[in-house]
N, C-alpha and C positions, 0 to 999 in steps of 0.2 A: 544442145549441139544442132548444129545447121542441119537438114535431111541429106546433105551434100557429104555423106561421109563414105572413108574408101577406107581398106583394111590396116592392120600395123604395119604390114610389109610397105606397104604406099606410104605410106605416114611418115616410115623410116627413109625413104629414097627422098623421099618429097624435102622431111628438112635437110636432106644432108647436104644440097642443095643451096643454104642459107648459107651467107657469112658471117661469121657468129665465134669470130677468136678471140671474146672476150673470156674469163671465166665464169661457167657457169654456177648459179647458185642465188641464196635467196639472202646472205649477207652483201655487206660491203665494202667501202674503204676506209679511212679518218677522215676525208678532209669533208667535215659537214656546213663548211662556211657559207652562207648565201653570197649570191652576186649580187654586185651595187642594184639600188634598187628596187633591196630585197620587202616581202608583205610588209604591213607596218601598222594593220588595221586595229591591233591591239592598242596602241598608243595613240593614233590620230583620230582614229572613231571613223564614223562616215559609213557610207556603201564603198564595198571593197570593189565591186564591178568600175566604180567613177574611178577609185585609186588607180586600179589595173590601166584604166584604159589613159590619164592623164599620166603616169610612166610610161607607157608602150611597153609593156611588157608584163608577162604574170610569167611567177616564179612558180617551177615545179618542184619539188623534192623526189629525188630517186635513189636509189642504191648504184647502178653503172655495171652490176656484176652480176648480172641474174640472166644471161640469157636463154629465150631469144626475145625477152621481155624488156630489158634495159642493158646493153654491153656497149663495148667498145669495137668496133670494126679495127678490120687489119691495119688502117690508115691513122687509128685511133682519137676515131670519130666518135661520139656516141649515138648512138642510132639503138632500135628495137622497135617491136610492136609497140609499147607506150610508150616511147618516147617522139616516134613520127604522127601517132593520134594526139598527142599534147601540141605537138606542132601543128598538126591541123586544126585543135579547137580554139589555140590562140588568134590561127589565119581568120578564123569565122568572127573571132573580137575586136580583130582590125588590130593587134599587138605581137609580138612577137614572142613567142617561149625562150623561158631562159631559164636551167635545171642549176639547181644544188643537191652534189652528191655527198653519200655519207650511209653509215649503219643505220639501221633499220630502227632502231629505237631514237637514234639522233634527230632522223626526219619527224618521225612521230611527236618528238618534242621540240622540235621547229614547227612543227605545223599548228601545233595547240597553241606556243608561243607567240604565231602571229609571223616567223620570218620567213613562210611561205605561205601559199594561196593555195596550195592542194598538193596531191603527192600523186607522180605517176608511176605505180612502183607493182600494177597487178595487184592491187588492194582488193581484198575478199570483203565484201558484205557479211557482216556478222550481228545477230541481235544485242553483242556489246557493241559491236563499236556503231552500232544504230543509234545507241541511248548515248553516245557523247559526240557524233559526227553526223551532219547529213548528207547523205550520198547523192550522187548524180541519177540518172538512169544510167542502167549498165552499157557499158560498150565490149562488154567479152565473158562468155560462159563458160568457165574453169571442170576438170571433173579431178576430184582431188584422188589419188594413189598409194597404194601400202608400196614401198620399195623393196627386196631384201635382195638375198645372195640367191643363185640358184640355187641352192639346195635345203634351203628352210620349208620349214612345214607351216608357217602361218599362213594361211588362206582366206580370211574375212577379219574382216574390220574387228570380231568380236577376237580373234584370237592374238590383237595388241595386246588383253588381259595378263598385268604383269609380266609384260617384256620391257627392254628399254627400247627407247628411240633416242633421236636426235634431230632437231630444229632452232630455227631462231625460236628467241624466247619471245615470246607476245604475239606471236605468230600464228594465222587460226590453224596452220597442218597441228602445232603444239599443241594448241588447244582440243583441236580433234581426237589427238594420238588418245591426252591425257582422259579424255573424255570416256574412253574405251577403256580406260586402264590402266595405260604405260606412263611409265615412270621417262621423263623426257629432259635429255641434257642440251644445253644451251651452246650455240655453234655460231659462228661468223656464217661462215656460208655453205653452200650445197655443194664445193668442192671439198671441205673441210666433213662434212655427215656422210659423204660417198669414203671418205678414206676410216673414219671409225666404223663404216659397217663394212670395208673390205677385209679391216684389220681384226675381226670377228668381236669389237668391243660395245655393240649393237646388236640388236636384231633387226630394226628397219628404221625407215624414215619414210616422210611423208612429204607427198610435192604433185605440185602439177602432172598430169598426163605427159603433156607438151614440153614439158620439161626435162621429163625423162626421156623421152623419146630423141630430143636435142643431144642431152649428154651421149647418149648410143649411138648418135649419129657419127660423133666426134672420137667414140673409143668402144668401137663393134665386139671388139674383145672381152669388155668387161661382164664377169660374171653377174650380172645383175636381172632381174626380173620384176614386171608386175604382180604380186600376188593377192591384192585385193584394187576393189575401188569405192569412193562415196558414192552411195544412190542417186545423188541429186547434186548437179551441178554447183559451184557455186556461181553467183554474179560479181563480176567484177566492174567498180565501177570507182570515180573520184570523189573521195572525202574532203567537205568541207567542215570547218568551224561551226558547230549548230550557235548561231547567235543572229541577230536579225542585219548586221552588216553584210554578212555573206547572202541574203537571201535574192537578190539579182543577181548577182555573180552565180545562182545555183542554177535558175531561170535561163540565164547567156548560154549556160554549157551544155543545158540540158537541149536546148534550143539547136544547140552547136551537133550534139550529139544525133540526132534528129534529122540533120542535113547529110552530116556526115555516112547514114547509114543509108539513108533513101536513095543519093546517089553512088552507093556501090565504094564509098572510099575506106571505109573501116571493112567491107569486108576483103578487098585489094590488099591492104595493108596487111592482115591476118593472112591470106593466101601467101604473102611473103614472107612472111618470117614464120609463120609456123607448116604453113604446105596446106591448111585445110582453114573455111571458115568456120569462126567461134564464135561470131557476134549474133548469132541467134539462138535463143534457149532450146 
């Protein structure tokens, strides 16, 4: 986290602030079709940075339901924190962004398949998905969160031990829960895991800080609470294709990235949608 940090109360004013009437959560919709266009790198072969840049355009993959990371604005816009930083690393390629939405496991297999160029979706760095993706450098530092009702007794990560949860499946909060213990059910999205843990048919769930703190912004009412958190941030950054096409296109972004932070636009962008910056460890 940035040294720039102010308390939960601030935190809570700060997003409430955002427009953000998409629903919140880490699933999404069906429609995972790419736009004309779409990657291709799997069948044409080549550097994908030449493909991107002779289309004008490089295809993201998102979900559209996850705010304040990927949503819909009142206008029914899509907009978020990653989705205006894709916008911007396309500007630094001289191309334009152009998202394909869809479930979370659907991108993942558009993206492996080659009918995207990367996924802007607040994708967590993980020692798996290191051994089959190469990442960017990071453009935002996550701190991941136990969720529950106010009146649960879990209070450390250690005491997941054989509780359930609920997350996307493939998911690293999933991963994490299961990693500690809990037995974890598979969910569309973070609107869908806040009603099975209101419904008492959970004990928690796992998700962003920022995320939660979003939903709360939107429904002050809800019995919900932080009772634990990860030690150690994660990084969030863009997954490419580990194969040697991508390997300029990995360089462009990181490049992009780079610019983006030295002049103050990734952390502008994070001051807006989420109230604080994230883009420093």
């Amino acid at each position: 986290m940035s040294s720039e940090k102010i308390s939960r109360r601030g935190f809570l004013s700060a997003v409430a602030g955002v427009a953000a009437l998409g629903l919140t959560g880490c699933g999404g919709n069906d429609g995972g079709d790419a736009p004309a266009g779409s990657a291709d790198s799997a069948d044409a072969g080549g550097d994908l940075l030449s493909q991107i840049r002779d289309r004008g355009e490089m295809v993201f993959a998102t979900e559209g339901t996850w705010s304040p990371w990927t949503f819909h604005n009142e206008d029914g816009d899509l907009t978020g924190y990653d989705i205006e930083v894709a916008r911007a690393i396309a500007a630094e390629l001289g191309v334009e962004a152009s998202f394909a939405e869809g479930e979370w496991d659907g991108l993942l297999a558009g993206l492996d398949s080659g009918r995207y160029d990367t996924m802007a979706n607040g994708v967590s760095v993980t020692p798996e998905r290191e051994e089959k993706y190469a990442f960017t450098e990071p453009y935002a530092y996550n701190r991941i969160v136990v969720i529950t009702t106010g009146g649960s007794d879990i209070a450390s990560m250690e005491d997941l031990d054989g509780r359930t949860t609920a997350n996307t499946l493939g998911s690293s909060y999933a991963t994490l829960a299961e990693s500690h213990g809990a037995t974890n059910t598979g969910v569309d999205d973070f609107n869908q895991t806040i009603q099975l843990l209101q419904q008492g048919r959970i004990d928690a769930t796992l998700n962003d800080e920022i995320v939660f703190y979003d939903y709360m912004a939107q429904h002050p009412d809800a019995d919900l609470k932080i009772a634990a958190e990860n030690d150690e941030p994660t990084h969030v950054a863009f997954p490419l294709r580990r194969e040697e096409a991508t390997e300029g296109l990995l360089d462009a972004v990181n490049a992009a990235i780079e610019t983006l932070r030295g002049d103050g636009t990734l952390a502008e962008l994070s001051n807006e949608f989420f109230g604080i910056d994230i883009t420093e460890a």
